[in-house]
GUPA-550739 format. One record per residue (C-alpha): x, y, z. Coordinates in nm, 4 decimals, always signed. Example, Ala and Ser with C-alpha at 12.3 -4.5 7.8 and 13.67 -1.06 7.14 Angstrom:
BEGIN
[r [+1.2300, -0.4500, +0.7800]],
[r [+1.3670, -0.1060, +0.7140]],
END
This chain:
BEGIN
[r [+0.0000, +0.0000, +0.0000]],
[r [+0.1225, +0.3316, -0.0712]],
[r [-0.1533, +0.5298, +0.0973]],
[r [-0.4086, +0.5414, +0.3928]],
[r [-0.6318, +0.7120, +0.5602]],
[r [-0.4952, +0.9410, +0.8361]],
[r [-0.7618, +1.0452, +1.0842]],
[r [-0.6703, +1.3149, +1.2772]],
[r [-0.8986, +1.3068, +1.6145]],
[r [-0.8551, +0.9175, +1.6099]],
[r [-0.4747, +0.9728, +1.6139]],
[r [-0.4932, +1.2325, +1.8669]],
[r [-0.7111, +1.0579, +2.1251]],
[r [-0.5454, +0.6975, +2.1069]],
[r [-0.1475, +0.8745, +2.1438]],
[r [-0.2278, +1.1723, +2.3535]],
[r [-0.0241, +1.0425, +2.6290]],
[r [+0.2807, +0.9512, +2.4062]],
[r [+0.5987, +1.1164, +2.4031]],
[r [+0.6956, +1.3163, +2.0774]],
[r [+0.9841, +1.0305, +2.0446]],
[r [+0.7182, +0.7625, +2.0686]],
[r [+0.4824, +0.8956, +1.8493]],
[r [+0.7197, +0.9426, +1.5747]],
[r [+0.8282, +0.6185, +1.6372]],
[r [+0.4625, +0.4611, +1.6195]],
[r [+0.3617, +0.6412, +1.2663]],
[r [+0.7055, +0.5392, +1.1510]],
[r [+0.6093, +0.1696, +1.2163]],
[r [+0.2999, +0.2599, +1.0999]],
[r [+0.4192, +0.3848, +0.7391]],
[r [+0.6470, +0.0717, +0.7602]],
[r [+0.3686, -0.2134, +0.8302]],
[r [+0.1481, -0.0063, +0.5241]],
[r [+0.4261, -0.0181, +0.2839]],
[r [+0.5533, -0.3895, +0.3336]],
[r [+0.2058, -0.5097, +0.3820]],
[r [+0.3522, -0.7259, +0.6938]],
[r [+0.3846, -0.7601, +1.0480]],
[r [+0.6754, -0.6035, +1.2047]],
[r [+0.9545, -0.8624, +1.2015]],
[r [+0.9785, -1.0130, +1.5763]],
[r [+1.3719, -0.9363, +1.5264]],
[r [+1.3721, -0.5549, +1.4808]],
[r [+1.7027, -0.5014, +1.4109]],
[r [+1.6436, -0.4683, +1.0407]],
[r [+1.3623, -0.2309, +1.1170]],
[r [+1.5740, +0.0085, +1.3685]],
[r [+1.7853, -0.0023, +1.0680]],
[r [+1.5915, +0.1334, +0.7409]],
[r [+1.3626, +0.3574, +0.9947]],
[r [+1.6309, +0.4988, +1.1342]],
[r [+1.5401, +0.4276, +1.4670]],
[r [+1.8987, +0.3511, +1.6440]],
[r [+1.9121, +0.5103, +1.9892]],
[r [+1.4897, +0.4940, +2.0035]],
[r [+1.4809, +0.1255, +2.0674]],
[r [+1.3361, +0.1766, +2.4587]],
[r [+1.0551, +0.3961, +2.2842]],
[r [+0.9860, +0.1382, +1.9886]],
[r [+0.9292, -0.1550, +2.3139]],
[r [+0.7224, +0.0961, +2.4467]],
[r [+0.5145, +0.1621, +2.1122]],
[r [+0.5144, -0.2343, +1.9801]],
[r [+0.3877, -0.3716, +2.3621]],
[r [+0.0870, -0.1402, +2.3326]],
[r [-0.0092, -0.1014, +2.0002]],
[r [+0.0658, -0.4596, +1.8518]],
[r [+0.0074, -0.8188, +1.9590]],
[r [+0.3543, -1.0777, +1.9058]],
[r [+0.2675, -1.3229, +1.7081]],
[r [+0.4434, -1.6406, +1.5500]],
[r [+0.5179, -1.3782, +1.2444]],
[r [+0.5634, -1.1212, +1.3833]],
[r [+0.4117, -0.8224, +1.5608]],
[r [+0.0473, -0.7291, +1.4045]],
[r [-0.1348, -0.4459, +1.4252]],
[r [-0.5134, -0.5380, +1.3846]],
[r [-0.5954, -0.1497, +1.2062]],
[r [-0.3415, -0.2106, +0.9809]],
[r [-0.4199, -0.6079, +0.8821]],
[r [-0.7998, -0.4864, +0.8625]],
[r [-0.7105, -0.2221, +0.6059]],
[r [-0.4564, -0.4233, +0.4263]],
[r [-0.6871, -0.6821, +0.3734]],
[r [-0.9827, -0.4264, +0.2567]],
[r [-0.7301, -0.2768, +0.0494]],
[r [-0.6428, -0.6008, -0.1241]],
[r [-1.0096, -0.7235, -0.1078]],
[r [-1.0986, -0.4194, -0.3120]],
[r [-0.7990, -0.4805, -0.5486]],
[r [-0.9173, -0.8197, -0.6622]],
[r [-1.2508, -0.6428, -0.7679]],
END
Protein backbone atom coordinates (compact mmCIF):
# COMPACT_ATOMS: atom_id res chain seq x y z
CA UNK A 1 0.00 0.00 0.00
CA UNK A 2 1.23 3.32 -0.71
CA UNK A 3 -1.53 5.30 0.97
CA UNK A 4 -4.09 5.41 3.93
CA UNK A 5 -6.32 7.12 5.60
CA UNK A 6 -4.95 9.41 8.36
CA UNK A 7 -7.62 10.45 10.84
CA UNK A 8 -6.70 13.15 12.77
CA UNK A 9 -8.99 13.07 16.14
CA UNK A 10 -8.55 9.17 16.10
CA UNK A 11 -4.75 9.73 16.14
CA UNK A 12 -4.93 12.33 18.67
CA UNK A 13 -7.11 10.58 21.25
CA UNK A 14 -5.45 6.97 21.07
CA UNK A 15 -1.48 8.75 21.44
CA UNK A 16 -2.28 11.72 23.54
CA UNK A 17 -0.24 10.42 26.29
CA UNK A 18 2.81 9.51 24.06
CA UNK A 19 5.99 11.16 24.03
CA UNK A 20 6.96 13.16 20.77
CA UNK A 21 9.84 10.31 20.45
CA UNK A 22 7.18 7.63 20.69
CA UNK A 23 4.82 8.96 18.49
CA UNK A 24 7.20 9.43 15.75
CA UNK A 25 8.28 6.18 16.37
CA UNK A 26 4.62 4.61 16.20
CA UNK A 27 3.62 6.41 12.66
CA UNK A 28 7.06 5.39 11.51
CA UNK A 29 6.09 1.70 12.16
CA UNK A 30 3.00 2.60 11.00
CA UNK A 31 4.19 3.85 7.39
CA UNK A 32 6.47 0.72 7.60
CA UNK A 33 3.69 -2.13 8.30
CA UNK A 34 1.48 -0.06 5.24
CA UNK A 35 4.26 -0.18 2.84
CA UNK A 36 5.53 -3.90 3.34
CA UNK A 37 2.06 -5.10 3.82
CA UNK A 38 3.52 -7.26 6.94
CA UNK A 39 3.85 -7.60 10.48
CA UNK A 40 6.75 -6.03 12.05
CA UNK A 41 9.55 -8.62 12.02
CA UNK A 42 9.79 -10.13 15.76
CA UNK A 43 13.72 -9.36 15.26
CA UNK A 44 13.72 -5.55 14.81
CA UNK A 45 17.03 -5.01 14.11
CA UNK A 46 16.44 -4.68 10.41
CA UNK A 47 13.62 -2.31 11.17
CA UNK A 48 15.74 0.08 13.68
CA UNK A 49 17.85 -0.02 10.68
CA UNK A 50 15.91 1.33 7.41
CA UNK A 51 13.63 3.57 9.95
CA UNK A 52 16.31 4.99 11.34
CA UNK A 53 15.40 4.28 14.67
CA UNK A 54 18.99 3.51 16.44
CA UNK A 55 19.12 5.10 19.89
CA UNK A 56 14.90 4.94 20.03
CA UNK A 57 14.81 1.25 20.67
CA UNK A 58 13.36 1.77 24.59
CA UNK A 59 10.55 3.96 22.84
CA UNK A 60 9.86 1.38 19.89
CA UNK A 61 9.29 -1.55 23.14
CA UNK A 62 7.22 0.96 24.47
CA UNK A 63 5.14 1.62 21.12
CA UNK A 64 5.14 -2.34 19.80
CA UNK A 65 3.88 -3.72 23.62
CA UNK A 66 0.87 -1.40 23.33
CA UNK A 67 -0.09 -1.01 20.00
CA UNK A 68 0.66 -4.60 18.52
CA UNK A 69 0.07 -8.19 19.59
CA UNK A 70 3.54 -10.78 19.06
CA UNK A 71 2.68 -13.23 17.08
CA UNK A 72 4.43 -16.41 15.50
CA UNK A 73 5.18 -13.78 12.44
CA UNK A 74 5.63 -11.21 13.83
CA UNK A 75 4.12 -8.22 15.61
CA UNK A 76 0.47 -7.29 14.04
CA UNK A 77 -1.35 -4.46 14.25
CA UNK A 78 -5.13 -5.38 13.85
CA UNK A 79 -5.95 -1.50 12.06
CA UNK A 80 -3.42 -2.11 9.81
CA UNK A 81 -4.20 -6.08 8.82
CA UNK A 82 -8.00 -4.86 8.63
CA UNK A 83 -7.11 -2.22 6.06
CA UNK A 84 -4.56 -4.23 4.26
CA UNK A 85 -6.87 -6.82 3.73
CA UNK A 86 -9.83 -4.26 2.57
CA UNK A 87 -7.30 -2.77 0.49
CA UNK A 88 -6.43 -6.01 -1.24
CA UNK A 89 -10.10 -7.24 -1.08
CA UNK A 90 -10.99 -4.19 -3.12
CA UNK A 91 -7.99 -4.80 -5.49
CA UNK A 92 -9.17 -8.20 -6.62
CA UNK A 93 -12.51 -6.43 -7.68
Amino acid sequence: MHYYKFNIKDWTRDTAHLTVEEEGVYRRLLDYYYETEKPIPNETQSVIRRLRLAGHEKAMEIILSEFFTLESDGYHQSCCDKLIAAYHSKAET
